[in-house]
Backbone as XML, in Angstrom:
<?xml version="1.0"?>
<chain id="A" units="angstrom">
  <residue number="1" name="UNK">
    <atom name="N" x="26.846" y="8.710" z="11.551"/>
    <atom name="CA" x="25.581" y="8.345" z="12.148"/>
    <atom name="C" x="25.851" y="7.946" z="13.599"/>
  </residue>
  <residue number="2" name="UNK">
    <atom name="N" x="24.638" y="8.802" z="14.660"/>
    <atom name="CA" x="25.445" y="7.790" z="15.724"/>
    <atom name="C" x="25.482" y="6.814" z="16.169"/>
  </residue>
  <residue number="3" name="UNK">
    <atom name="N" x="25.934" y="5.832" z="17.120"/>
    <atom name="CA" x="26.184" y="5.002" z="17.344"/>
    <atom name="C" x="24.630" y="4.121" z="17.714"/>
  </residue>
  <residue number="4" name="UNK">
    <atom name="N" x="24.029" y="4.956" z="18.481"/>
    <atom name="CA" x="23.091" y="5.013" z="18.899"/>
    <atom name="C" x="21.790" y="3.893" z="17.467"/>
  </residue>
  <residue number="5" name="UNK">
    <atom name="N" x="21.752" y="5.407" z="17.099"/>
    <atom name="CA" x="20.681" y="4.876" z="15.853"/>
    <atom name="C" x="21.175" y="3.616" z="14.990"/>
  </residue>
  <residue number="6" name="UNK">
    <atom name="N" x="22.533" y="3.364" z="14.691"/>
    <atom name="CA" x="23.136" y="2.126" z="13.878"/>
    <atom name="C" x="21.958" y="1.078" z="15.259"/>
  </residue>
  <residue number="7" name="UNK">
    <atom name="N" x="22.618" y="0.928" z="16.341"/>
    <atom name="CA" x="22.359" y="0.099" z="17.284"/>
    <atom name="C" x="20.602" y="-0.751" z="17.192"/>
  </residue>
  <residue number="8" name="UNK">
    <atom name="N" x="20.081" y="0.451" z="17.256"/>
    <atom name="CA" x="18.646" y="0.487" z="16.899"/>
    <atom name="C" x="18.466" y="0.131" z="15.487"/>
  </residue>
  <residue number="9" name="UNK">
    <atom name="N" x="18.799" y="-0.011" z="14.424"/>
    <atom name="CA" x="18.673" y="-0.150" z="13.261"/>
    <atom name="C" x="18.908" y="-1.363" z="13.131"/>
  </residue>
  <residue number="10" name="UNK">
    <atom name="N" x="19.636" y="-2.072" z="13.729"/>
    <atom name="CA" x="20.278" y="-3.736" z="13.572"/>
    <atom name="C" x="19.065" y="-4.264" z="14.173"/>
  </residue>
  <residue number="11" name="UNK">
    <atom name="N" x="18.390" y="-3.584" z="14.787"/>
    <atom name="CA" x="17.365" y="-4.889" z="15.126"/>
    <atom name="C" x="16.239" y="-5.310" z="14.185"/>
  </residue>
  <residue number="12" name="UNK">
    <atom name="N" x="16.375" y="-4.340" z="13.515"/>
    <atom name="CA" x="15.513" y="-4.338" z="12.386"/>
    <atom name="C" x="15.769" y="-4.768" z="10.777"/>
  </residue>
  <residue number="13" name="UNK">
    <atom name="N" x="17.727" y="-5.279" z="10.860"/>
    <atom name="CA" x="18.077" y="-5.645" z="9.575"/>
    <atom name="C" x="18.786" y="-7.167" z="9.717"/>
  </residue>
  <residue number="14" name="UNK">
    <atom name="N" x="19.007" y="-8.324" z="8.620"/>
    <atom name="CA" x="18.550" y="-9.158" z="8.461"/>
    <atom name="C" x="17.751" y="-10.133" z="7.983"/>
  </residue>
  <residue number="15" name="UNK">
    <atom name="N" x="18.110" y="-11.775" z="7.953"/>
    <atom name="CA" x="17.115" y="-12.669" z="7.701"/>
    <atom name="C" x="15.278" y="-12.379" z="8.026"/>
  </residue>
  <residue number="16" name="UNK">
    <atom name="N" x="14.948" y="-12.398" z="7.585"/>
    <atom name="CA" x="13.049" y="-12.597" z="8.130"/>
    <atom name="C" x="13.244" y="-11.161" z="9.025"/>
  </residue>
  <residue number="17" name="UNK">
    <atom name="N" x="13.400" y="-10.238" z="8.786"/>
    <atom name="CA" x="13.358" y="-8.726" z="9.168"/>
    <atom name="C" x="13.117" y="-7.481" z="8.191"/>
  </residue>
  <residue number="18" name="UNK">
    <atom name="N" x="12.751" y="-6.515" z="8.381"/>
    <atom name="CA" x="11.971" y="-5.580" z="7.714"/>
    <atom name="C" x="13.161" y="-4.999" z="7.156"/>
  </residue>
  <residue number="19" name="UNK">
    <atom name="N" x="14.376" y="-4.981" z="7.077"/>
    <atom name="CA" x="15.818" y="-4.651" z="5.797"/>
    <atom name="C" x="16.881" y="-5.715" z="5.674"/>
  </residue>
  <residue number="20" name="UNK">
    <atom name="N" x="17.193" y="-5.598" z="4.660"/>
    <atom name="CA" x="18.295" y="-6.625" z="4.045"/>
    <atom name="C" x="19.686" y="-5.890" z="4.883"/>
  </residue>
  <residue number="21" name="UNK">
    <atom name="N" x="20.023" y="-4.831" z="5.149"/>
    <atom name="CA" x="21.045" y="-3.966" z="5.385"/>
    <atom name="C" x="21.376" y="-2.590" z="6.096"/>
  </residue>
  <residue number="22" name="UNK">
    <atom name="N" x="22.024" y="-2.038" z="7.062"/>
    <atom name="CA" x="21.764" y="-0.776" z="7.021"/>
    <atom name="C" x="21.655" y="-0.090" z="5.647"/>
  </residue>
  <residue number="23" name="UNK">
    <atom name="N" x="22.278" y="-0.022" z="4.771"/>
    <atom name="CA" x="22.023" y="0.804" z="3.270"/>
    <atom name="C" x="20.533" y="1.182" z="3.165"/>
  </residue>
  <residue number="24" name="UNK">
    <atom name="N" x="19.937" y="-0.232" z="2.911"/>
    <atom name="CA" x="18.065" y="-0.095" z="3.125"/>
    <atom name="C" x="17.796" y="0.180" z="3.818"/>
  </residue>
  <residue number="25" name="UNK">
    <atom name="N" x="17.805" y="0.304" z="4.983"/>
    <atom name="CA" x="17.153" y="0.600" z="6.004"/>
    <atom name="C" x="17.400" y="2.052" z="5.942"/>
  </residue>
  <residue number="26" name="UNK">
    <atom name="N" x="18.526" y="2.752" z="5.235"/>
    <atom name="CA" x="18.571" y="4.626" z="5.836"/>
    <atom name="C" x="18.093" y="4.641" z="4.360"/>
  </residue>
  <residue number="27" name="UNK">
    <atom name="N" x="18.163" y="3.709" z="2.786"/>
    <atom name="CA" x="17.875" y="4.691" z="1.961"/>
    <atom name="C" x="16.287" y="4.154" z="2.278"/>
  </residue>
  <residue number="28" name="UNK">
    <atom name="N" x="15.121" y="3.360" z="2.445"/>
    <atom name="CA" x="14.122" y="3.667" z="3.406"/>
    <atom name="C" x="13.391" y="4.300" z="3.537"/>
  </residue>
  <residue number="29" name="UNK">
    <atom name="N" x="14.400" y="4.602" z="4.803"/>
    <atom name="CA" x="14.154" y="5.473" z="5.229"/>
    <atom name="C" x="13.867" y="7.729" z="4.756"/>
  </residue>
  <residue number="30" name="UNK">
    <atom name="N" x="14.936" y="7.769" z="4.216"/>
    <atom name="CA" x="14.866" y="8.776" z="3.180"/>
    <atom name="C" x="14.206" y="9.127" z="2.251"/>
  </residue>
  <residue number="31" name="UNK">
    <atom name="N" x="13.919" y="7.816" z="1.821"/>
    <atom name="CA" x="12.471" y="7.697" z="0.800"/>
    <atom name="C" x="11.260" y="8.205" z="1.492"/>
  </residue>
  <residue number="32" name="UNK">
    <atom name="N" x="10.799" y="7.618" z="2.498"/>
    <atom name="CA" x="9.437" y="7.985" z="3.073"/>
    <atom name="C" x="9.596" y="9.684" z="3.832"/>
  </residue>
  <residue number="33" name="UNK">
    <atom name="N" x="10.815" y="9.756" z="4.275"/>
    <atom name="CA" x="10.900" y="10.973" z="4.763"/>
    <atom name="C" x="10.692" y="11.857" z="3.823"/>
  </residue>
  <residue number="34" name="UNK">
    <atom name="N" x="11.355" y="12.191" z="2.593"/>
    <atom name="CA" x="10.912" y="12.588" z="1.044"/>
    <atom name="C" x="9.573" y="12.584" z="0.671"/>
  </residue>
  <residue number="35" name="UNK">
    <atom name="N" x="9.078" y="11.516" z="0.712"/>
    <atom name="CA" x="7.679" y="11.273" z="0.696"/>
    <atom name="C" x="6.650" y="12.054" z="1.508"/>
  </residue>
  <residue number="36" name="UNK">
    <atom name="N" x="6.809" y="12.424" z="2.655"/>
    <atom name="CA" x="6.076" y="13.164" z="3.978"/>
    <atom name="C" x="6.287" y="14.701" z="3.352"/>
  </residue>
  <residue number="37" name="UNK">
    <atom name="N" x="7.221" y="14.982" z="3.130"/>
    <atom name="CA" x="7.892" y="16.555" z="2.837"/>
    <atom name="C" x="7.331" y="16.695" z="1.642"/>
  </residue>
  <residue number="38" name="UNK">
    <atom name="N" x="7.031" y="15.438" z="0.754"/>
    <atom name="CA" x="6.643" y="15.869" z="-1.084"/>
    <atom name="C" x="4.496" y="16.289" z="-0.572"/>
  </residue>
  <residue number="39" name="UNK">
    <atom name="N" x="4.304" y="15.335" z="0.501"/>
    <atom name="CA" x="2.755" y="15.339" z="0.720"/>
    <atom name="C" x="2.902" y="17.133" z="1.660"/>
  </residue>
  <residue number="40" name="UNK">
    <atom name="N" x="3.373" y="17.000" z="2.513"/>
    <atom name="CA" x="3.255" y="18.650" z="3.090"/>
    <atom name="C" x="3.454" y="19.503" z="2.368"/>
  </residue>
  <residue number="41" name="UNK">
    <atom name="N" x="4.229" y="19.872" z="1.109"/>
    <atom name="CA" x="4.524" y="20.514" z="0.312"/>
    <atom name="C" x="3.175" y="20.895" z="-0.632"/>
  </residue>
  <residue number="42" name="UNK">
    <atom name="N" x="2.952" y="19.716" z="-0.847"/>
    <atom name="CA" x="1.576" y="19.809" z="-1.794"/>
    <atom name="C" x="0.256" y="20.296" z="-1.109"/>
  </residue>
  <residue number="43" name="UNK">
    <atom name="N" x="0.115" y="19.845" z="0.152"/>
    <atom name="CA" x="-1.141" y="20.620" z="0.944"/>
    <atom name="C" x="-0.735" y="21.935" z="1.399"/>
  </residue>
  <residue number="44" name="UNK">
    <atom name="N" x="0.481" y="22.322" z="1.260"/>
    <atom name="CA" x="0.789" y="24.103" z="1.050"/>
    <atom name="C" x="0.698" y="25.126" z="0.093"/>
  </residue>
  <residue number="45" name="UNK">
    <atom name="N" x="0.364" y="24.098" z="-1.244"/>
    <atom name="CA" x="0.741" y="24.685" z="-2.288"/>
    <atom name="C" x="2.026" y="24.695" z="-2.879"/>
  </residue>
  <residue number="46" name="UNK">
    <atom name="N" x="2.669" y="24.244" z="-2.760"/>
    <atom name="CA" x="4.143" y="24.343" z="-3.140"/>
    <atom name="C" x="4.802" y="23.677" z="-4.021"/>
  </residue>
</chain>
């Protein structure tokens, strides 16, 4: 992953913050991305 996105991701993981961990924060992330692809899929027919 690059360095980059870890960087950006820490600001968001933590005490009183929207993830406990990077782990949560990419599996998450993957989830909703899954989620977007399962909804486009379905308004294609697919």
């Amino acid at each position: 992953m690059p360095k980059e996105l870890v960087e950006d991701l820490k600001h968001h993981i933590g005490e009183d913050k929207k993830f406990v961990s990077l782990a949560d924060a990419v599996r998450s992330a993957c989830r909703k991305l899954l989620d977007q692809l399962d909804e486009i899929d379905r308004r294609q027919g697919r």
